[in-house]
C-alpha positions as CSV (number, residue, x, y, z in Angstrom):
1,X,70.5,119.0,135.4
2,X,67.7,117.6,137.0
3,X,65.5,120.8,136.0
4,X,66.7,119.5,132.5
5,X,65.2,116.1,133.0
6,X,62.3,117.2,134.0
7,X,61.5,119.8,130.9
8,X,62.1,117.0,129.0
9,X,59.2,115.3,127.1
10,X,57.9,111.9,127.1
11,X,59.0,109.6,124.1
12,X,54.9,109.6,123.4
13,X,54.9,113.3,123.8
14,X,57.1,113.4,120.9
15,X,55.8,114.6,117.3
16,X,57.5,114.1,114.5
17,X,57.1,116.5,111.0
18,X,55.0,114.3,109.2
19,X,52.5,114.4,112.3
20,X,52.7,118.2,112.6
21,X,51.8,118.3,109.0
22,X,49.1,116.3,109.4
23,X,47.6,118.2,112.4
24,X,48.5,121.4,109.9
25,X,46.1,119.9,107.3
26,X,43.2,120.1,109.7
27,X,43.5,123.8,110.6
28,X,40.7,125.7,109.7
29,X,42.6,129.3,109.9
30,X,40.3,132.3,109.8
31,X,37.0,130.3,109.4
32,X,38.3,129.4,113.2
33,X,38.2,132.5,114.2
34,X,35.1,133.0,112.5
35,X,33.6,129.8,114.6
36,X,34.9,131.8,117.7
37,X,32.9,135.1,116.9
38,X,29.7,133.5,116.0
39,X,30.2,131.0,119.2
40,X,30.9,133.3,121.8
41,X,29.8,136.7,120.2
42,X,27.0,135.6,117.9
43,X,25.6,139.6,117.9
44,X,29.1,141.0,117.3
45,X,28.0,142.6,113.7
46,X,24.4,144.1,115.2
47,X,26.6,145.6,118.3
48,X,29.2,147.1,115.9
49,X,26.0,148.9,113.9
50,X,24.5,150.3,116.9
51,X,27.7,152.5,117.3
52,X,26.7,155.7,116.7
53,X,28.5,156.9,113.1
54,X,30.2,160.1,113.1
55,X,30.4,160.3,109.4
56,X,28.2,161.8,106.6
57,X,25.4,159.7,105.0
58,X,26.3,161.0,101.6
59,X,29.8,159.9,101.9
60,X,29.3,156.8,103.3
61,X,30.7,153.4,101.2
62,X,31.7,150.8,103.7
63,X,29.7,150.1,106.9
64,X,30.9,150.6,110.1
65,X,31.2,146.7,110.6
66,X,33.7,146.4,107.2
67,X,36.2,149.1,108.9
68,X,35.6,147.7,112.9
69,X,36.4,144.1,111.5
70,X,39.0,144.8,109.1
71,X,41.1,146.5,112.6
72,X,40.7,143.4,114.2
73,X,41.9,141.4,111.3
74,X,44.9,143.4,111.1
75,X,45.8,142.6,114.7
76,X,44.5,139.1,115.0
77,X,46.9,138.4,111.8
78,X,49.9,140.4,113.2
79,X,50.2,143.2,110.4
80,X,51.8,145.5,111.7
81,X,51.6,148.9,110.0
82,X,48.8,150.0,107.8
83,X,50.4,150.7,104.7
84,X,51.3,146.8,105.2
85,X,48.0,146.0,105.9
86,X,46.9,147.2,102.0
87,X,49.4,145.1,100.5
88,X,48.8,142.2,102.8
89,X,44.9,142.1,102.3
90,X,44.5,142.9,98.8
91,X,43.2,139.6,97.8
92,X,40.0,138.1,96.7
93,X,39.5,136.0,99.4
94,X,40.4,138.8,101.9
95,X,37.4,140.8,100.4
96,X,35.2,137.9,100.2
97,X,35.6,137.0,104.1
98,X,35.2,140.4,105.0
99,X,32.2,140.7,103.4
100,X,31.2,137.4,105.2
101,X,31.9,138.7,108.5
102,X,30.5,142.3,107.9
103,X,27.1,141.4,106.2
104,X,28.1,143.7,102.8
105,X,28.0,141.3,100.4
106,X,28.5,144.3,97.7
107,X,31.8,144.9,98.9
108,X,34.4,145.2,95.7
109,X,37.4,146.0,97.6
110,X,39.3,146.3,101.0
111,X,39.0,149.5,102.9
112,X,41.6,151.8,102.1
113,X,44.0,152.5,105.2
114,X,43.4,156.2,104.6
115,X,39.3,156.0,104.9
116,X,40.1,153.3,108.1
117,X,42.1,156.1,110.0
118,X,39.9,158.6,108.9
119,X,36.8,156.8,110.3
120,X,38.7,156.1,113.5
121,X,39.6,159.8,114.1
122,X,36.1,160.9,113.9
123,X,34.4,157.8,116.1
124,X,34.5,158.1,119.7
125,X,36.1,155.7,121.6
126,X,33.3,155.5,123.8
127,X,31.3,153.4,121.1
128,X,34.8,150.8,121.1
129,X,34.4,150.6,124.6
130,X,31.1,150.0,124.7
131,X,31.2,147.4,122.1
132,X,34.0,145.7,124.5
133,X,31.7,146.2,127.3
134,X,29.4,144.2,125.3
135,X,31.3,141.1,124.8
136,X,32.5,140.7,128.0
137,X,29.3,140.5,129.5
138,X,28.3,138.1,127.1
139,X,30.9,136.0,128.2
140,X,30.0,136.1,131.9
141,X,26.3,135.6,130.8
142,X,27.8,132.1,129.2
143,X,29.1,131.0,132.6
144,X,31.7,129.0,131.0
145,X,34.3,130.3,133.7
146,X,32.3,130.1,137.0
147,X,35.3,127.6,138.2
148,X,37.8,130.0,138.2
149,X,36.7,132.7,140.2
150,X,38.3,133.9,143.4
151,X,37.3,131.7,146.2
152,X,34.2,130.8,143.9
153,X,33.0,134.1,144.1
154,X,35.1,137.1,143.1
155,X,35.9,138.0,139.8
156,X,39.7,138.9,139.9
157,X,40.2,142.5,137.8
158,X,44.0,143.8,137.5
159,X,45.2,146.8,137.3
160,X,48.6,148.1,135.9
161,X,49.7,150.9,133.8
162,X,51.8,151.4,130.4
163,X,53.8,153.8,128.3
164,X,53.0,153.8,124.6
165,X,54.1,156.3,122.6
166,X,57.0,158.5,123.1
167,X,58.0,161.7,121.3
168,X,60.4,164.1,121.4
169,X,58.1,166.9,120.8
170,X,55.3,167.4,122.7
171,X,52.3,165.4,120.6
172,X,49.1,167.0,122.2
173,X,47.8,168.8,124.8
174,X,47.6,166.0,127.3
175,X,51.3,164.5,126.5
176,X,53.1,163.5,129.8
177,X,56.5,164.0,130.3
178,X,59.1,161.6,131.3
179,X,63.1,161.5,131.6
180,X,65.2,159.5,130.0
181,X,69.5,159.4,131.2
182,X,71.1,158.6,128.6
183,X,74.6,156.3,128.7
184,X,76.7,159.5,128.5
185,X,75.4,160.8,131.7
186,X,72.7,163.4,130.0
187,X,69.1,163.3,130.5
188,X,66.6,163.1,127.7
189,X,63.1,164.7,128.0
190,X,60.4,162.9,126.4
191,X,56.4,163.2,125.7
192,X,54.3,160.3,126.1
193,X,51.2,158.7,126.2
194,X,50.2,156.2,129.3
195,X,47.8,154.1,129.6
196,X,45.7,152.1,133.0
197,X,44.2,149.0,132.0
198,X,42.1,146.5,133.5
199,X,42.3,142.7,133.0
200,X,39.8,140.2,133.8
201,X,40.9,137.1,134.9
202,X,38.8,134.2,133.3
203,X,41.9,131.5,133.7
204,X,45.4,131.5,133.8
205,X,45.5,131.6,130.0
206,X,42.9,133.6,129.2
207,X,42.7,137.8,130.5
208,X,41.3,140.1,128.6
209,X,40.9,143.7,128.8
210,X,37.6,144.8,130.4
211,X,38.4,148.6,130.7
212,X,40.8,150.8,129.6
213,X,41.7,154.2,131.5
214,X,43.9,156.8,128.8
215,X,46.6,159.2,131.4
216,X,45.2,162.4,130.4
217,X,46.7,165.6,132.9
218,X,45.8,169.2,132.9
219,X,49.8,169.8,133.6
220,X,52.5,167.8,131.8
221,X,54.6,167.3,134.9
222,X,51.9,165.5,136.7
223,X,53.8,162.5,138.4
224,X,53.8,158.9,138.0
225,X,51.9,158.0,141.2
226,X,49.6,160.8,140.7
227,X,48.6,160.4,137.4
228,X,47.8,156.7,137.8
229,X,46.3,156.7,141.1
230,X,43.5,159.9,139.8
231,X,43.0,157.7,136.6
232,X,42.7,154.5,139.0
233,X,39.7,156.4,140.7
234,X,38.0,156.8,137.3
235,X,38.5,153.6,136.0
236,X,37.0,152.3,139.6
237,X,33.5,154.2,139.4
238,X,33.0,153.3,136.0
239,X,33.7,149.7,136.5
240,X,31.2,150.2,138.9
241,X,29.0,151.6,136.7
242,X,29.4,149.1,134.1
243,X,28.8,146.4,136.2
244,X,26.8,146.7,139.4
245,X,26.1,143.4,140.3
246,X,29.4,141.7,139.8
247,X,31.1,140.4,142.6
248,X,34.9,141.8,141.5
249,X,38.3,141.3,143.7
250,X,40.9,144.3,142.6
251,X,44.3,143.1,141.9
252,X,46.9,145.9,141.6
253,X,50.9,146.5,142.9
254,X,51.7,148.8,145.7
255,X,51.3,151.8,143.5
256,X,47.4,151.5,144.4
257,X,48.1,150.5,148.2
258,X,46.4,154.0,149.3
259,X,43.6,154.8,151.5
260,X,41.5,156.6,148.4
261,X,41.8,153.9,146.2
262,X,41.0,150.9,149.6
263,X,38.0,153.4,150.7
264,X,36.8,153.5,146.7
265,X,36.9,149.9,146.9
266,X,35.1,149.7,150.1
267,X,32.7,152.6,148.9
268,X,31.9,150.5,145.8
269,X,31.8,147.3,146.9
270,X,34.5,146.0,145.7
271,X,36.8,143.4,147.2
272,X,40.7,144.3,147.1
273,X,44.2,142.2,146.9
274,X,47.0,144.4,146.6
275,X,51.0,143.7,147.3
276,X,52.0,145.1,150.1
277,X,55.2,147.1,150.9
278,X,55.5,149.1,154.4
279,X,56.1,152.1,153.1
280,X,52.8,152.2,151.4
281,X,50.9,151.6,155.2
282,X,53.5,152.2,157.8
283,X,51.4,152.2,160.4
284,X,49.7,148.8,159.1
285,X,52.9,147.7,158.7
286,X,54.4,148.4,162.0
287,X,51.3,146.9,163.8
288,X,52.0,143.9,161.0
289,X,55.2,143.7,162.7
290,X,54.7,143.5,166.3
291,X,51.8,140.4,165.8
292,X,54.5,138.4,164.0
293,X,57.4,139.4,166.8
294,X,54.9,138.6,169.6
295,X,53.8,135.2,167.7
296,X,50.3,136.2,167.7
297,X,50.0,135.8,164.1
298,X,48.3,132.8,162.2
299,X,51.2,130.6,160.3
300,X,51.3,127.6,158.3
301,X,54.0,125.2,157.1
302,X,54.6,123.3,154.3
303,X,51.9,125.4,151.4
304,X,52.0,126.2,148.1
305,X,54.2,124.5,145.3
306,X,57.4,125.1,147.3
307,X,56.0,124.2,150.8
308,X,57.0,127.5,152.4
309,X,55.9,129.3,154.9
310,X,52.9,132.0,155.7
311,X,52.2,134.1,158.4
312,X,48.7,136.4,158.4
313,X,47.0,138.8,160.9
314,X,43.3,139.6,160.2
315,X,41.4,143.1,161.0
316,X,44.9,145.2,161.6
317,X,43.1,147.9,160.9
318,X,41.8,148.3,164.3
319,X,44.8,148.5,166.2
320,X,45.3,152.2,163.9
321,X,41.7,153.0,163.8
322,X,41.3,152.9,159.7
323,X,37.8,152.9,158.2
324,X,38.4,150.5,155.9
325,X,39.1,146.3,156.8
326,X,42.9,145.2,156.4
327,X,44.6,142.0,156.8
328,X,47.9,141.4,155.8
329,X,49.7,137.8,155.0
330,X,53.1,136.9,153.4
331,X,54.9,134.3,151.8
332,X,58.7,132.7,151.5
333,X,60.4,130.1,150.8
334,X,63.9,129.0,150.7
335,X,65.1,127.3,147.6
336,X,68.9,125.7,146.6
337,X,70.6,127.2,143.9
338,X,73.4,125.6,141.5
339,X,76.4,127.4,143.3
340,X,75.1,126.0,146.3
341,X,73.7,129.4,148.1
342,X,70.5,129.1,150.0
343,X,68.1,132.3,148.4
344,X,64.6,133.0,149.8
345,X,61.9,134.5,148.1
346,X,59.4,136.6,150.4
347,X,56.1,138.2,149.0
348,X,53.3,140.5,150.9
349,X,50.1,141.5,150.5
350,X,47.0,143.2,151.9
351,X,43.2,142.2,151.9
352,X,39.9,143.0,153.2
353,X,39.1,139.4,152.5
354,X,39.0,137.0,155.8
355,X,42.0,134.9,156.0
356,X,41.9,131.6,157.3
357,X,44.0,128.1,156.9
358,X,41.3,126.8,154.6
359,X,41.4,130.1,151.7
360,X,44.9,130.8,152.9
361,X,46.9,128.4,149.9
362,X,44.6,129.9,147.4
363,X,45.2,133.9,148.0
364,X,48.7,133.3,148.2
365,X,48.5,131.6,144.7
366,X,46.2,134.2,143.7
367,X,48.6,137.2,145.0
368,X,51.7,135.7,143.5
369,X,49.7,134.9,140.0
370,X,49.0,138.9,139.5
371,X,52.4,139.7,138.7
372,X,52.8,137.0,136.2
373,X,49.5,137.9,134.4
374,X,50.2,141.4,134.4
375,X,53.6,141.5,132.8
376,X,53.2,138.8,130.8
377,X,49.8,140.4,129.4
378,X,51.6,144.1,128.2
379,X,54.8,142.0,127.2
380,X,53.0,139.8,124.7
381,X,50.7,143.1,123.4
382,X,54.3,145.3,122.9
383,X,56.3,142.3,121.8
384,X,54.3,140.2,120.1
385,X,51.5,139.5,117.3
386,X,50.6,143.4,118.3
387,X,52.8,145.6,119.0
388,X,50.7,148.2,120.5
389,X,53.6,150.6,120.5
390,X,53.5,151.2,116.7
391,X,52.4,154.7,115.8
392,X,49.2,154.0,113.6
393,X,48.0,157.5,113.2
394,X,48.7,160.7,115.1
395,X,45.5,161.8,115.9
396,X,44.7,161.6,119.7
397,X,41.4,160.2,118.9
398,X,42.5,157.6,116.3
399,X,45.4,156.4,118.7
400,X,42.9,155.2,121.2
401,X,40.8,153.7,119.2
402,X,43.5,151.5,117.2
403,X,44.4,150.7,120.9
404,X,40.8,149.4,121.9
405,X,40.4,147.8,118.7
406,X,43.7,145.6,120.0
407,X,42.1,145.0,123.2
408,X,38.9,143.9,121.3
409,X,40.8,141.8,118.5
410,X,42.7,140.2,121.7
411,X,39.7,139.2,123.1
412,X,39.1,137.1,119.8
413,X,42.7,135.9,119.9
414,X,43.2,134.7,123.4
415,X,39.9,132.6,122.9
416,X,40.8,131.3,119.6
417,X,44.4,130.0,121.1
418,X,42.2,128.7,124.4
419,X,40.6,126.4,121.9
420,X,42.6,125.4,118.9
421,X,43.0,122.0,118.7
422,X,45.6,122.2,115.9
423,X,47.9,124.3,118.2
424,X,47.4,122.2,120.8
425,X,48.7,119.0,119.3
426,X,51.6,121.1,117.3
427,X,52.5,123.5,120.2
428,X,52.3,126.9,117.7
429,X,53.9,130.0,119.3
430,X,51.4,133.7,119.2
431,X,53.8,134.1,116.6
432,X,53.5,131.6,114.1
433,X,49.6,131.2,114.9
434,X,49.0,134.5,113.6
435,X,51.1,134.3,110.4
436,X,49.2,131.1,109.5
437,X,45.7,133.0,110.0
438,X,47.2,135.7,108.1
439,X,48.3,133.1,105.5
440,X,44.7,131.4,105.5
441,X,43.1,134.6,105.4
442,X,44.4,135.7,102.0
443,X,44.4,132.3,100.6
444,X,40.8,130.4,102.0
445,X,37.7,130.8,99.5
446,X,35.1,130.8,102.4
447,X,31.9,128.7,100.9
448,X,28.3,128.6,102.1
449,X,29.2,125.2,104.1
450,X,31.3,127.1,106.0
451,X,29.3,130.0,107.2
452,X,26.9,127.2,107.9
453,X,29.3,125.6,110.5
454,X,29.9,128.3,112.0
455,X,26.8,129.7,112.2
456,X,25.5,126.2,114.1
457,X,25.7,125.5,117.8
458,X,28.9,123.9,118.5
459,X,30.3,123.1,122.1
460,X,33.4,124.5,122.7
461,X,35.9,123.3,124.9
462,X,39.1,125.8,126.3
463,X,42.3,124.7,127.4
């Protein structure tokens, strides 16, 4: 009951539907979203050019740009299929905004989904990734979220892997295979496709996609941890690559808790945060084990939200000889529930990063936040505006990029929600946000005045 209470809003909080109308009336819709692209991405349309095309002068009728921003469109306004995405933007005011945000001015009509997947099989995903690659830096150049790094230093990237697409037939060459038991007992064999992504942390509201890893295996029965881990390495060197200079904290679950990945980390630089489980590092653990038994550990009392407890040992590593630095902490707390049974929650993790009493609150905040971020970031892309499971083609090549073309158009989206003043007062849902885009998209005549706002130099404030 008293969870209840609190939930509860204040009387002042309280909006009634004439006020959520008039906060409605002030929405600018897609000339928002325009406003975000030109604020935060102001060379988007010269990046999109530089791609390199893979298609035939001769043939050519819509630029690059009109095809790369009409994907994003259909993602930021939640249309799901492409056939959908015909009907749905077959307005004038859908081909006058494109044009706007493309630079063709000539443009009669909408793409047709046909030429889009067409374009999409031929263009490497490489040039999407790059683009992405792109925009992220330009956001780091903006240093808009200096405040939220790690310890006011690291940039926290997470790491977690997906299933996408499942088949019953084997799809392509590089299909995994996975089991299924179904409720009569049987087992089910399935093709997939997986996916490793990495998230960059700007706030807890905002992480976006700053590398994307597709689970390609020479042999279909390659396993989970495998298959993962191998792509884990790749994705590690070419962050590295991508960005030398950046001072990066990994983030992953125990999957990643292995010597090749820690040493990769070490090898490149990078800072690491990973959950711990013993099974993972027995010897770590067992060490672990003995400092807390023998009360040699560091603890403190009363930390975090739920004032629980945390005990850490720093530099276990050198009690089993291990090249690489390891500290270890944990977390738990014992909370009341309604039947009146005490539970306790208890979390772990390892660290190359010092521990101390003064960082200790903040990487046990930072540990615990990973797993919220992480499922709540694939949940919202499978269940919500996106729906990144949808088959849009079934060309390998055109599957990935419709799937970067997500990750880009989320970019967009997660910024546009960060800032929104209309669904701040209102309190929109993903949901409902992208159906009134959608809405505004097909129905807002987009004037000169309004290119002109967004073109000018606006400051921007984020939730």
């Amino acid at each position: 009951m008293k969870n209840k209470v609190k939930s509860m809003k204040k009387k002042k909080d309280w909006q009634t539907k004439a006020m959520k109308r008039k906060h409605k009336e002030h929405d600018k819709g897609i000339l928002g979203i325009m406003f975000i692209m030109k604020h935060f991405f102001r060379h988007l349309t010269e990046w999109i050019e530089e791609m390199a095309d893979p298609r035939n002068v001769s043939y050519i009728t819509y630029s690059q740009s009109d095809y790369i921003y009409l994907g994003i469109l259909k993602n930021l306004c939640g249309v799901k299929t492409m056939h959908s995405m015909e009907e749905q933007f077959n307005e004038e005011a859908c081909i006058c905004t494109l044009g706007i945000l493309s630079g063709n001015a000539k443009s009669t009509e909408i793409p047709h989904s046909d030429s889009l997947n067409n374009y999409l099989k031929k263009l490497s995903p490489d040039c999407l990734a790059e683009l992405r690659k792109k925009m992220i830096k330009s956001l780091l150049r903006m240093k808009t979220f200096y405040g939220n790094r790690l310890l006011g230093k690291y940039w926290r990237i997470i790491i977690d892997g997906t299933s996408l697409y499942y088949f019953k037939e084997k799809h392509c060459e590089n299909c995994l295979v996975t089991t299924r038991t179904m409720k009569n007992g049987k087992t089910l064999k399935l093709y997939c496709h997986k996916v490793l992504e990495a998230k960059l942390v700007l706030s807890s509201k905002i992480v976006l996609s700053i590398d994307t890893e597709f689970v390609e295996n020479e042999s279909e029965n390659t396993g989970k941890q495998d298959c993962e881990s191998n792509a884990a390495k790749r994705m590690l060197a070419r962050l590295k690559q991508n960005y030398p200079h950046l001072p990066i904290c990994i983030q992953a679950d125990n999957l990643y808790e292995t010597e090749p990945v820690i040493k990769l980390c070490k090898q490149y630089g990078f800072r690491y945060l990973l959950t711990h489980k013993g099974s993972r590092q027995k010897l770590l653990e067992e060490s672990y084990r003995l400092f807390v038994e023998n009360k040699e550990a560091g603890t403190a009392d009363k930390i975090c939200a739920e004032k629980g407890k945390a005990v850490y040992v720093n530099h276990i590593e050198r009690t089993v000889e291990k090249e690489y630095d390891a500290n270890i902490f944990g977390y738990s707390y014992s909370e009341k529930k309604d039947d009146g049974e005490i539970k306790e929650t208890k979390f772990q993790w390892i660290t190359d990063i010092e521990l101390n009493a003064k960082n200790l609150e903040e990487m046990i905040d930072t540990g615990r936040g990973r797993w919220k971020i992480e499922n709540e970031g694939f949940n919202n892309q499978k269940n919500g505006i996106y729906e990144i499971e949808h088959l849009n083609s079934r060309n390998t090549t055109a599957i990935k990029n419709h799937y970067l073309l997500t990750q880009i158009a989320d970019i967009i989206m997660q910024l546009y929600l960060a800032w929104n003043p209309m669904r701040k007062a209102v309190g929109l849902s993903i949901k409902n946000t992208s159906s009134m885009l959608l809405e505004s998209f097909r129905r807002l005549q987009i004037t000169d005045e309004d290119v002109s706002y967004c073109s000018r130099y606006t400051t921007v404030y984020l939730e």
